[in-house]
C-alpha positions as CSV (number, residue, x, y, z in Angstrom):
1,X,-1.8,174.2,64.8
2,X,-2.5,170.8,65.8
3,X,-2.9,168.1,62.9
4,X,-5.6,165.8,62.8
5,X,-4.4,162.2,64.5
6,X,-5.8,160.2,61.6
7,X,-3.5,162.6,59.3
8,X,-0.4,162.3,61.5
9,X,2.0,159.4,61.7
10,X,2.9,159.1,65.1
11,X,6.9,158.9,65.2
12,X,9.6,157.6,68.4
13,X,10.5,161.0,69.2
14,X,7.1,163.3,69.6
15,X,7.5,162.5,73.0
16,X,11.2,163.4,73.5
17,X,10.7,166.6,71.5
18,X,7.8,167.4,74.1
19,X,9.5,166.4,76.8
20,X,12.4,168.8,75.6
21,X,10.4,171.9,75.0
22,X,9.3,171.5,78.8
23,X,12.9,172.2,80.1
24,X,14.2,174.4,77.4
25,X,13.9,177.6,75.2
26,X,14.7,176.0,71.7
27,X,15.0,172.8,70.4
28,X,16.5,171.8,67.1
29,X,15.4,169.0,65.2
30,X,17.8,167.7,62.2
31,X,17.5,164.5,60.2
32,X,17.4,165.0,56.4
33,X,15.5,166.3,54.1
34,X,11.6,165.1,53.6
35,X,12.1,163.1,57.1
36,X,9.1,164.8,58.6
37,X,10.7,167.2,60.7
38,X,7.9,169.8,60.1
39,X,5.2,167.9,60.5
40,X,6.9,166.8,63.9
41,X,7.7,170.5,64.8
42,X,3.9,171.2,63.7
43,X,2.0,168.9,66.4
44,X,3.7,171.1,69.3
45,X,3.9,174.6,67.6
46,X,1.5,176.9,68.8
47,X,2.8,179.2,65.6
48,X,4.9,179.5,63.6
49,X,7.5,181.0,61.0
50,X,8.1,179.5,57.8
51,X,10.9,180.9,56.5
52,X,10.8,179.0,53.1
53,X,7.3,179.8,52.2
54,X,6.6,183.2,54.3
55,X,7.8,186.1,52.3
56,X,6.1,188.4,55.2
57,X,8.0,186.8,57.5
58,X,11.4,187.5,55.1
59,X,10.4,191.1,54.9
60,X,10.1,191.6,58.7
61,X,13.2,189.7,59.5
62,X,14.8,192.5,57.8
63,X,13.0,195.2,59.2
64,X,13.5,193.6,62.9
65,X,14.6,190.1,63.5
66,X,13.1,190.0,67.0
67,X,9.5,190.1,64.9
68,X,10.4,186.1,63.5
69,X,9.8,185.4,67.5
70,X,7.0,187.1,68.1
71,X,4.0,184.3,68.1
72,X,3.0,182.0,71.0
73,X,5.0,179.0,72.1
74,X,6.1,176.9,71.1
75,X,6.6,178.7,68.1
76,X,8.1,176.8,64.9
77,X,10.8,178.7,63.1
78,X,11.4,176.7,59.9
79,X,13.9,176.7,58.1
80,X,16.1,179.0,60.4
81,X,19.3,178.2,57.7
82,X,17.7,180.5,56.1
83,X,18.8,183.6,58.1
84,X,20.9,181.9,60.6
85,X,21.7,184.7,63.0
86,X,18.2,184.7,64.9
């Protein structure tokens, strides 16, 4: 999942969000819209779940929500709003 460094401006808090993943389950980044949160997200994420874009994704939330977590970690679950009750 990683981005190529030339492609991917470095921002202040990559290493917070790292250092956060190391100590917890979840982390939530918010800012507003077009901010870069995604990309952010993207330079950890070993997969991910883009609920926006991801129809598939849509289609087995409804079958099974626990399938939206399935994926290695860190795993990026985009746009959660979406179906907030994972």
């Amino acid at each position: 999942m990683q981005k190529e460094p030339d492609i991917y401006q470095k921002r202040c808090i990559d290493e917070i969000l790292k250092k956060r993943l190391s100590s917890a389950g979840a982390v939530l980044i918010r800012g507003p819209k077009g901010c870069g949160k995604t990309e952010t997200a993207l330079q950890v994420a070993q997969s991910e779940a883009r609920l926006d874009i991801d129809r598939n994704i849509l289609a087995q939330f409804d079958i099974n929500p626990k399938f939206v977590l399935r994926g290695d970690t860190p795993r990026l679950i985009d746009e959660w709003q979406i179906r907030p009750e994972i």
